[in-house]
C-alpha positions as CSV (number, residue, x, y, z in Angstrom):
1,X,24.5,-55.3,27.7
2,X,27.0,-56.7,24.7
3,X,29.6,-58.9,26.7
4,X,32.0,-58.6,23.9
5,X,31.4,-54.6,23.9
6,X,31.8,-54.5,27.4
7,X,35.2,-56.7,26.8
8,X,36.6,-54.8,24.6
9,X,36.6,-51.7,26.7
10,X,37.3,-53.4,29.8
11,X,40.9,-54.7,28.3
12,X,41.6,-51.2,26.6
13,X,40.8,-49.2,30.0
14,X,43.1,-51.6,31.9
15,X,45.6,-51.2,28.9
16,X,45.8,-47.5,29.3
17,X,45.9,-47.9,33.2
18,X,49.0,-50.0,33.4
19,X,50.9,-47.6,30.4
20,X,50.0,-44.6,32.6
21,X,51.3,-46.6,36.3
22,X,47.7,-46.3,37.5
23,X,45.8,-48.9,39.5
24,X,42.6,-49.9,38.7
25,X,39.5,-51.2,41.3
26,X,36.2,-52.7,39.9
27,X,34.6,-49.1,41.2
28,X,37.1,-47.2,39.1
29,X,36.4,-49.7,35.8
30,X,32.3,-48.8,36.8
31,X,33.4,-45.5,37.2
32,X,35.4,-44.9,34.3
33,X,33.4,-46.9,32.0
34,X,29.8,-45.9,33.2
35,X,28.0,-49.2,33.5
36,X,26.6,-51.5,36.2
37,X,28.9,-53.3,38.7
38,X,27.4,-56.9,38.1
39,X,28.0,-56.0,34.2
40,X,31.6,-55.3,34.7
41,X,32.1,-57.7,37.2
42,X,30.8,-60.7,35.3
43,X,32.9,-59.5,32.1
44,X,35.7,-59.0,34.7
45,X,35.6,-63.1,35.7
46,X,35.0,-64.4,32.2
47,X,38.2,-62.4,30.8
48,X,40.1,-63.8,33.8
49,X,38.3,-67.6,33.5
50,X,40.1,-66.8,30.1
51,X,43.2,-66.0,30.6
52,X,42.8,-61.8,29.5
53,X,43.0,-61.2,33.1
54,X,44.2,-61.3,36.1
55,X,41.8,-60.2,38.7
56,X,42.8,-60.7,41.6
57,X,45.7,-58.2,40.6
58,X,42.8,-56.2,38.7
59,X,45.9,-56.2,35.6
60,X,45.9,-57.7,32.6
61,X,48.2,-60.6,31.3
62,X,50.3,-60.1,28.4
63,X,47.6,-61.4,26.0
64,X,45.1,-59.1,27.5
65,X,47.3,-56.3,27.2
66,X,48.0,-57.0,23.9
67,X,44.6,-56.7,23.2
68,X,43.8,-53.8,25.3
69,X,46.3,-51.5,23.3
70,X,44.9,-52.6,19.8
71,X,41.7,-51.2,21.0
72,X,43.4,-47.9,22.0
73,X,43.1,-46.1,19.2
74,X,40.3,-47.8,17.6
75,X,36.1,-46.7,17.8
76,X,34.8,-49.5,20.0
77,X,31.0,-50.0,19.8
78,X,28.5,-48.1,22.8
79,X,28.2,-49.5,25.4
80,X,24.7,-47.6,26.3
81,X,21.8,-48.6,23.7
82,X,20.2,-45.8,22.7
83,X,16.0,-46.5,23.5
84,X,14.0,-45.6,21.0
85,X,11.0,-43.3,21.5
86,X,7.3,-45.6,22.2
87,X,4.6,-44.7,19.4
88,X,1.6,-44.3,20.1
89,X,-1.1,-46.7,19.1
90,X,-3.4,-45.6,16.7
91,X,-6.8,-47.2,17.0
């Protein structure tokens, strides 16, 4: 899983929660955003440990928000690698 992926869309689905009045719970975020609790936890306390986030209030700060609305209209990476099919060994 890309951290900084993860990030990304983190900030912006916490963005578009507080513009729409919405409250947001790490099941929602895993929810919403379709990836592992640890995953979203982890990014959860590094963007807090940062300042991006407040999460105990599960908001983000002013930076954080900031952030989060830049990424609104933007294409942010997948978060889901796509595998690629095994070939077979030729002997």
């Amino acid at each position: 899983m890309n951290t900084q992926a993860l990030s990304a869309h983190v900030l912006r689905a916490m963005a578009i929660a507080q513009v729409e009045g919405r409250r947001l719970d790490l099941e929602t975020l895993v929810r919403e955003l379709g990836v592992r609790r640890g995953d979203v936890r982890r990014v959860v306390s590094a963007l807090h440990r940062e300042g991006y986030v407040d999460a105990l209030r599960m908001r983000p700060t002013l930076i954080g928000f900031a952030l989060g609305r830049s990424y609104a209209g933007e294409l942010l990476p997948d978060l889901h690698r796509l595998r690629r099919p095994r070939l077979a060994a030729v002997a």
